[in-house]
N, C-alpha and C positions, 0 to 999 in steps of 0.2 A: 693444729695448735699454732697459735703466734707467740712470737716473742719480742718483746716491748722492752726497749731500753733507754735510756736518759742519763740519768747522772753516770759519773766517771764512777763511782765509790759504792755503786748497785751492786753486790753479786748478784750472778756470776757473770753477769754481763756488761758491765759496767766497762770492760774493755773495749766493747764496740764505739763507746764513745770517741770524740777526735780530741777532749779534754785529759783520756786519760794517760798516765804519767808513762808513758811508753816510748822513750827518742826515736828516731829513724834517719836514717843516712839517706840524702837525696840532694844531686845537683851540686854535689862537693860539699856539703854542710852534715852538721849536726841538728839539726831537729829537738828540740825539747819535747814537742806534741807535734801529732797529725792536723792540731788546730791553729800552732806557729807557723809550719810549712804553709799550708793553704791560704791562709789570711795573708801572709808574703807575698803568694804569689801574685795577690792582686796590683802590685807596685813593682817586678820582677828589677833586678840591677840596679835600684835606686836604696840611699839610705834608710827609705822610710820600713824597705823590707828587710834590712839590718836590724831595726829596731825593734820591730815584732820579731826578726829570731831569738834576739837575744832576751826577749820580756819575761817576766820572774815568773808571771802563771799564764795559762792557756786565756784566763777572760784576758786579761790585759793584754794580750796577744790579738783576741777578738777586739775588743775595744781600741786598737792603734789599727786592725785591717779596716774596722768601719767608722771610720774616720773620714765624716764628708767634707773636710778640707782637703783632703786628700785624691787628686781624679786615678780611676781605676784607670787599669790598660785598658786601652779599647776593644780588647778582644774578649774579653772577661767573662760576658753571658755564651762568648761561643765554646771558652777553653775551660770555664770552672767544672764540667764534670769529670773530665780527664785528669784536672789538679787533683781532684776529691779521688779520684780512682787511683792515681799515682801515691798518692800518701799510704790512701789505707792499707793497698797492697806492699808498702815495702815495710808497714808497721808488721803485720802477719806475717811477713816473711820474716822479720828480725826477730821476734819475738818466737819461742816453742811453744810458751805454755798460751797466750792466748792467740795464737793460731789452735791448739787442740780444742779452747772453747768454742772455737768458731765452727771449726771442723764437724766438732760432736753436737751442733745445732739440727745436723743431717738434713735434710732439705723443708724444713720450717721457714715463715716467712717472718724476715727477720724487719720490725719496723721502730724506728726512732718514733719514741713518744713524744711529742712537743706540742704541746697548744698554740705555739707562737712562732713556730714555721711550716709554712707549707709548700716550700720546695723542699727544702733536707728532710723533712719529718712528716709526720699525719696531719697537723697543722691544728685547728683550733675543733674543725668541724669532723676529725678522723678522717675525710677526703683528700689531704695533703697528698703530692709525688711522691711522699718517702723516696728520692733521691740517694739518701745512705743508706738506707735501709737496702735497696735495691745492689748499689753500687756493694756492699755487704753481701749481698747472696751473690754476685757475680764476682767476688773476691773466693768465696766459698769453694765456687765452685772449679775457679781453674787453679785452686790450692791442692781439693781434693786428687786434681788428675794429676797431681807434682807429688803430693803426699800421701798413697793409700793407705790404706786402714792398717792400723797399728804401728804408723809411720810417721804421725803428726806430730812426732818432735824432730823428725829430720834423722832419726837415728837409724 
């Protein structure tokens, strides 16, 4: 079985998304979303990654990262999977209850739905990288070796 997810506001999975309202502490900041942090980092020490921290919602967040008056760091296609990996994982570590949904996925393939991306998602033609999705089951699974079963909230 797979498991398909999209909107922030989906039970039960809804969590997987980088929209939804989860903060996370990284790199001395607060975090409002996994989709503030990431879209920052594309501008890392400069004002314009101030401004996506501190944006009201997650699109507005996306919409100030993809901003082509804006030039990316130049590192950006070699460092954005590790950005993406570094969010999700300290969102599931801050977080009990939706690291237990993540947990309790058990080794299903977890894939971002999106018609309109096909790095981060399945993309238009279901052939996408699923990127998060991927980067999702390897979050999964070095949680599981930190958390075992009946442990998923840290307790």
């Amino acid at each position: 079985m797979t498991i398909y997810f999209y909107g922030a506001d989906e039970a039960p999975h809804g969590c997987f998304s980088n929209f939804s309202p989860h903060p996370l502490h990284l790199d001395g900041h607060l975090w409002p979303t996994s989709e503030h942090y990431f879209q920052a980092q594309k501008f890392p020490g400069t004002r314009h990654a101030d401004l996506i921290r501190r944006a009201r919602t997650p699109l507005r967040a996306a919409e100030l990262g993809r901003d082509p008056a804006k030039p990316l760091r130049r590192d950006w296609e070699r460092v954005k999977d590790d950005v993406m990996r570094r969010a999700v994982e300290a969102k599931f570590r801050e977080h009990a209850d939706i690291r237990a949904v993540l947990l309790a996925t058990g080794d299903e393939e977890i894939v971002e739905d999106t018609g309109t991306d096909h790095y981060w998602g399945r993309g238009r033609t279901g052939t996408g990288r699923n990127m998060l999705g991927r980067i999702l089951m390897r979050t999964r699974a070095r949680l599981r070796a930190e958390f075992p079963a009946g442990d998923a909230a840290g307790i």
